[in-house]
Every structure is written in structure tokens, then in C-alpha cells.
N, C-alpha and C positions, 0 to 999 in steps of 0.2 A: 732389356731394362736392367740395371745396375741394383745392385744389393740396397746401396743408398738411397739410390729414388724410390725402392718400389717400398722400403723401411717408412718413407718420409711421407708416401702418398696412403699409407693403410694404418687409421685409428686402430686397430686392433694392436696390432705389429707395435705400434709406438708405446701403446701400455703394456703390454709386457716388454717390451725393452726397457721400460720404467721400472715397474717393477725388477726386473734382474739386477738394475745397474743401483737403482737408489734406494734399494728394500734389504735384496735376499743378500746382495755384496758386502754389504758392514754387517748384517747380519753373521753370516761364514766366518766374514776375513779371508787369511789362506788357506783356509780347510780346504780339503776337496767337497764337491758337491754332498749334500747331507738332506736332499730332498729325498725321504725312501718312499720306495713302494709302496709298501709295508712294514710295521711292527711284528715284534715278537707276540703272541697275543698273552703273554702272558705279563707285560713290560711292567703293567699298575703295580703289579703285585711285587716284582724287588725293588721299584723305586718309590714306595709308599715305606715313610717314617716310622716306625713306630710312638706309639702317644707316650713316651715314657723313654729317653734317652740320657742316661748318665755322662756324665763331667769326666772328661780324658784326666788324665795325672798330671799332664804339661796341657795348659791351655792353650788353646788355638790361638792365631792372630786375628782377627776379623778382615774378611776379604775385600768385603766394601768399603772398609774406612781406607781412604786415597791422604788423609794427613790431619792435623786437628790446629783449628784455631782459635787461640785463648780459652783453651783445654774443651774445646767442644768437635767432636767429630766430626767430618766431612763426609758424610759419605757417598758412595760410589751409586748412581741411581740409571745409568745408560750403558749399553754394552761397550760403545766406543770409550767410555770412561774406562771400563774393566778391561779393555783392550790396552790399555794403557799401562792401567796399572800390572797386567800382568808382564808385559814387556819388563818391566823392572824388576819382577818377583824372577823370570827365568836371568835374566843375566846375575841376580843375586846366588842365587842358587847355583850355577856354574863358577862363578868364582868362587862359591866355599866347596864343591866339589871337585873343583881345581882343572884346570884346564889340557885337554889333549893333543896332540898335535894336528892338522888337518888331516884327512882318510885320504889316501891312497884314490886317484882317479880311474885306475885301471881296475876293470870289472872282469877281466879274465878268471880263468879257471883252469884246474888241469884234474882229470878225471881219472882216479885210481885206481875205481873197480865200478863195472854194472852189473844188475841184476833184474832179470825178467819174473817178474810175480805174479801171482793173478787176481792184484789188485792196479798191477802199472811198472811201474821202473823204480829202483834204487839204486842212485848213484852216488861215491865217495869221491865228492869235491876236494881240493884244496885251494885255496887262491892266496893272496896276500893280506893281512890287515893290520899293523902296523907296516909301516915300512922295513922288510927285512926280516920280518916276522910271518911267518906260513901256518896257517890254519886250518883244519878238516871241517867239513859239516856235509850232512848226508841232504840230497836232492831227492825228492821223492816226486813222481810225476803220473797222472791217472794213467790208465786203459784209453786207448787208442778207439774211438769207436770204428765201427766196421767201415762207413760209410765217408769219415772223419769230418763230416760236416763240425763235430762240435768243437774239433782241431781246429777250425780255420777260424775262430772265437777266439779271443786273450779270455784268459779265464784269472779267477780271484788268487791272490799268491799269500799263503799263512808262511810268519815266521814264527815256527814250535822251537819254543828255549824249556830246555831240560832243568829236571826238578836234579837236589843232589843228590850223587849214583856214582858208586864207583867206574859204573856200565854206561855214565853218559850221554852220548849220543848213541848209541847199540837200543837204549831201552826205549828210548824215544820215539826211534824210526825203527821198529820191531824187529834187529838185527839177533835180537838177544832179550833175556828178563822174561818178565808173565806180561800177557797178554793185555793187561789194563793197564803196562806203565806204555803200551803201543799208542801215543795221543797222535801224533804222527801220520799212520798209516789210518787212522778211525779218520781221520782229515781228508785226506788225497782218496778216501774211499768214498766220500762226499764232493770229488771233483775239485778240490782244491792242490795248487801245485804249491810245497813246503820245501821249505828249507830248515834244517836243523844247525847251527851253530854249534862248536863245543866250548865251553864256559872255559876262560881263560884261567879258571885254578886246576885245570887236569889237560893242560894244553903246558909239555913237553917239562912237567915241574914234578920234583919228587912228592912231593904234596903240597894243601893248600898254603900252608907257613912257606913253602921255597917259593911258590906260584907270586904272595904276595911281596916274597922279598925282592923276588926278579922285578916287578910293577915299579913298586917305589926305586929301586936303583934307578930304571931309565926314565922314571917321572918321578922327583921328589914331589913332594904335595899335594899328589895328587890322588883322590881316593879311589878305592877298588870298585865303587858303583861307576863310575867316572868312565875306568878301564869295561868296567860291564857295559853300560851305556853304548860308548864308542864300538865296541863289540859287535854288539846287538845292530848300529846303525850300519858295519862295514857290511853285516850281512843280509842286511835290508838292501844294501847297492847294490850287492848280487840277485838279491830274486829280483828286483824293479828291471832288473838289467836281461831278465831272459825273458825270450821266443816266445810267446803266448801267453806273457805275464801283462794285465793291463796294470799299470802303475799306479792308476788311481782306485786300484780295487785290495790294499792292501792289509793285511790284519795282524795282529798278534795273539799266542796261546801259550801259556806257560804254569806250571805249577809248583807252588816251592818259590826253589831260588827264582825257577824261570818263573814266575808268576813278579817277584820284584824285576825282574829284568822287565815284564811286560809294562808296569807301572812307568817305569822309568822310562821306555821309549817312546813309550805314547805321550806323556807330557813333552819330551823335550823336542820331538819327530812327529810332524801332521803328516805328515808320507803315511802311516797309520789311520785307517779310516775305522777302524773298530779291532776292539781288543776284550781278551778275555782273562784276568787273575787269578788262578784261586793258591789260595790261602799262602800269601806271599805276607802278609801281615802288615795292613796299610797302616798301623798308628808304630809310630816309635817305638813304644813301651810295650808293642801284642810278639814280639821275636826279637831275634840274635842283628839287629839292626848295629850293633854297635863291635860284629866281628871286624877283624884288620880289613878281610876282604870285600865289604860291604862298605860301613859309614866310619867303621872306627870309632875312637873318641868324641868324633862331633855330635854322637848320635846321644851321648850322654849329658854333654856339655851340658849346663845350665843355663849357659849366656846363650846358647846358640836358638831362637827362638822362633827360628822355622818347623814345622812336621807337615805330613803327605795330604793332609788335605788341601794345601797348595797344588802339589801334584794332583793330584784330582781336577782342582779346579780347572788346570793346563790343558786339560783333556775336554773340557766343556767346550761344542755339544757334541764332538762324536763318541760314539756310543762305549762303555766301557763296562764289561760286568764282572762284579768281584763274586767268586765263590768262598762261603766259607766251611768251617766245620765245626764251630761251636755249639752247643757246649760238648764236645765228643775229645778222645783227651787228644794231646800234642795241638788240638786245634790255634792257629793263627788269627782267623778272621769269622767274624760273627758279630754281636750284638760290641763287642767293644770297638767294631769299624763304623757304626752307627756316627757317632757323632761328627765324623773328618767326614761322611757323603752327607749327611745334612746342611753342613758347613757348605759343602761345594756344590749343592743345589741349591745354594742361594745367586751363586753366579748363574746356573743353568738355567732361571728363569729370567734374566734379562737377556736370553739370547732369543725369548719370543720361541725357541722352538721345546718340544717334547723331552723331557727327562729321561735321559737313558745314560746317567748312569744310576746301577745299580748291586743290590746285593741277594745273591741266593743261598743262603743257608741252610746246608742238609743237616747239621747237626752231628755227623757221624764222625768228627777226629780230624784230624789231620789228611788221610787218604783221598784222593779222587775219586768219588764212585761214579760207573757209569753211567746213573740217569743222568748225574749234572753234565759227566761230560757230554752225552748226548747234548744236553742243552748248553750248555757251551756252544758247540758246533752248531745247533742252531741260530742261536745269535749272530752265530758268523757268516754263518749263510746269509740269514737276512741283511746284515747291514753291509756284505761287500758286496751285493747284488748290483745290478749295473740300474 
């Protein structure tokens, strides 16, 4: 008996064929499957509002309002409406962040240096990602088990983008630095295979002022998140693209600049099934959003009437946790990131599924400390689980 008949002859089989096809599918959209096992058990607690949330400096846009008729708002009340309206909000957003060329189809590599650890392997990739343009990022890959049963699994594949360092990608993937800027190898020592990228302002430029002036020469108009972004995606083609990487099991971590790079991918890239932030500084006004190599100008403009809780929303519903460090000093993200995920839990609830994104705020500065990272990796665990 054929798939079709024996579909067509069992009530069971037909309802849930119902449900997958006419429920959970506008529900998702293109996401990858977002049915988990399980939550973090801790999830109420960073995606519960606080009862008292102060007014950003640049007001938000309202996400639901789809347009107004005889000055009366429209607003947005179904997902498939927000599905819409988002489609227009990403291509807006790409044209003021100016556009890249198409990536490079070849996902080759060529291997510099390895290194046998006793946590797994570390390897010094290069591959292409502009055209013509060669890049390093360090490969990091678990311990082999004995029996290699758990080899013969595609397992979850993290892309860790580096906070700024002069040491880069060395600190990252624990070539080099103190032991807590190791995010990297705390990763792949939780069975995840990473890829590290190196930030295109310490990629082959006397510093970041030459980094950005090289960008704009071969792209006028085009912005330095733009260049980061495209970055970020060339090297997501490479982990999707290796040996025991399942594709649809993919994440991001980043702290710092890498915490904007992780922002940025996940809104614009569903290949991202969960991502983790900290203190990359979701609102305009909380960092240096307005350096050459970031937003620039636009980020000041007054006309320009966009901010990231759009991004945010991009990312509704797979799972996104921002860490902060407010009020501890140099801190980015905390109680003044409040308002842009409130804003974008308003989308998260006409997708009918669970609220994740969220905010953990240790309060200690600017620094990564390791419970959160711990709990970072937690999260990631949970939500690239198969």
C-alpha cells in the first residue's frame, strides 16, 4: 500500500496531516521546525516584563500598525498579517543598510593548521567570502567518542562571533587570552561543532578606520553591519556545509560586537534556529551603534525612524536570549533593553507559540561572567536539540 492510500484510509493520519499542513505551517512560515522538547525551565523568568518600563529616547514604530485610514490605525491582529508586514520591514531595512553582492557558492576550505586537544580538534580554516577576498576562522570539533556511535549523528553547529580584541579569533577559540574570553571551546565541550569567523575590521586592515575604508571603496553605500551581516552569513555556509553538521540544528553566540553580529543574523537569516546576545546593545541610544563600522550616521539620523526592536521582532518565535549587564558599569543591555522586547512580544504572541525571547540580567558591567555563560549554552542546548 502506497503512502497515499494508506494517508487517505486512516482518520488519525489525516488529522494530523491537518494539523501540520493548515495549523503549525503559517504558524512557523520558513522557520525551521520550532516544536521543542523542552524549555529552559527557567524561560518565565527572562521573558516576564517588568510592571514599570520607561520610554526609549527615539520612539519605537508600532509593529502592528499595517497603515492608517483617515488618521485611524490599522492594526495588525493575525500572524499571516505580521508575516507580511514584516516582509516589507526586512527589505526596508536592507536597502538603508545597503546591499552586498551575492555570497560566494563555493563552501570549500583549505586547512592551515590542526590541533589535537583534550577537549576535540582545532582547526585554522580559510575559505573565500567576498569574491576574491580569503578569510580565516578557527573550526572547533568535539572528542571522538570511543565507540563513535555519537559520530554517526549530525550534531548541532554554533556560530561564536568574537567580542572586540585585538586577539580576535585566538580568544575565542582558546588559542590565546584568559580562560573566560574561551566561549568557544565552553561550546564544542558541550558537543557542539563552532565555527569562529574573524570580524572583517582585523581581517588583513591596519586598523579598524583602514578596515572601514577598504568596505566602502568596494561598496560605496553600504554599511559596515551590512559587511558584518554578509560575513556572519558566508560563515554560516560553511558550518551548514560540514560532515555531521545537521543544517537545521543551527545557533548563534556572540558577545560585544559579536553579540550585534548575532542580532543581526538571526533577524535577517532563519538558517539560525536560536541565538544567544549579550550585551551587544539592542536600542540605538544603549552603544557606539553610530561607529563608521557599524551604522554610522544613520544610526543618529533623526529622519531615519527605524530601531532593533524591529529586529527583534525578525526573529519571532525562535528563541533569542539577550544577556545584559546593567546596571554594572561599561554595561550595554538591561533595564533600558526592556522596552524594544516588550515591543516585540507583541508579535510573539500572535504566533500562538511560547515567548522566548528574552532578557538575563546579571547586573555586573559589561563582562561575560560564567554563570550566564553557562546559561547561555544552556539555551542552546535546549533549543538546537533535534
Amino acid at each position: 500500500m502506497n503512502a497515499k492510500s494508506k494517508t487517505g484510509s486512516d482518520p488519525m493520519l489525516q488529522t494530523i496531516l491537518f494539523i501540520c499542513v493548515f495549523i503549525l505551517v503559517p504558524l512557523l512560515g520558513s522557520s525551521p521546525s520550532l516544536l521543542f522538547a523542552e524549555e529552559v525551565p527557567w524561560l518565565a523568568e527572562v521573558t516576564k516584563v517588568p510592571d514599570s518600563v520607561s520610554k526609549p529616547a527615539k520612539p519605537l514604530q508600532d509593529l502592528l500598525v499595517k497603515g492608517f485610514v483617515n488618521d485611524s490605525a490599522q492594526r495588525i491582529e493575525s500572524w499571516e498579517a505580521w508575516q507580511l508586514k514584516r516582509a516589507e520591514l526586512v527589505e526596508v531595512w536592507k536597502s538603508d543598510l545597503g546591499v552586498m553582492p551575492d555570497r560566494p557558492v563555493d563552501t570549500s576550505f583549505i586547512v592551515k593548521s590542526t590541533e589535537t586537544l583534550n577537549w576535540g580538534s582545532r582547526e585554522l580554516i580559510e575559505y573565500e567570502c567576498e569574491q576574491g577576498i580569503r578569510v580565516q576562522a578557527y573550526l572547533l570539533r568535539p572528542l571522538q567518542s570511543e565507540n563513535n556511535q555519537i559520530e554517526n549523528k549530525s550534531r548541532a553547529g554554533i556560530l561564536a562571533l568574537h567580542p572586540t580584541t585585538s586577539l580576535t579569533i585566538d580568544a575565542i577559540a582558546g588559542v590565546s587570552g584568559e580562560p573566560k574570553q574561551h566561549t568557544a571551546v565552553a561550546l564544542v565541550e558541550r558537543g557542539f561543532v563552532v565555527v569562529c569567523p574573524r570580524c572583517f575590521l582585523w581581517q588583513d586592515a591596519k586598523n579598524s578606520d583602514d578596515a572601514v575604508q577598504q568596505h566602502r571603496t568596494r561598496h560605496p553605500g553600504v554599511t559596515g553591519m551590512a559587511k558584518m551581516l554578509y560575513d556572519a552569513q558566508r560563515a554560516l555556509d560553511i558550518l551548514a556545509s560540514l560532515p555531521g553538521v545537521d543544517p537545521n540544528r543551527l545557533g548563534a553566540f556572540g558577545h560585544s560586537l559579536g553579540a550585534k553580529e548575532v542580532l543581526y543574523l538571526m533577524a535577517f537569516d532563519e538558517r539560525i534556529r536560536a541565538g544567544v546576545a549579550s550585551e551587544g546593545g539592542v536600542s540605538l541610544e544603549s552603544t557606539n551603534w553610530n561607529a563608521p563600522w557599524y551604522l554610522g550616521d544613520l544610526a543618529t539620523d533623526p529622519t531615519w525612524e527605524r530601531n532593533h526592536h524591529e529586529l527583534l521582532a525578525f526573529t519571532v518565535p525562535r528563541p533569542l536570549l539577550i544577556i545584559g549587564g546593567e546596571s554594572g558599569p561599561g554595561a550595554a543591555d538591561g533595564t533600558r533593553s526592556w522596552p524594544l522586547i516588550q515591543s516585540a512580544h507583541a508579535v510573539s504572541r500572535l504566533s500562538k507559540l511560547p515567548t522566548r525571547l528574552g532578557l538575563l540580567n546579571h547586573g555586573l558591567g559589561h563582562p561575560l561572567p560564567r554563570r550566564e555563560l553557562e546559561k547561555g549554552i544552556e539555551w542552546l542546548t535546549t533549543y538546537t536539540s533535534p
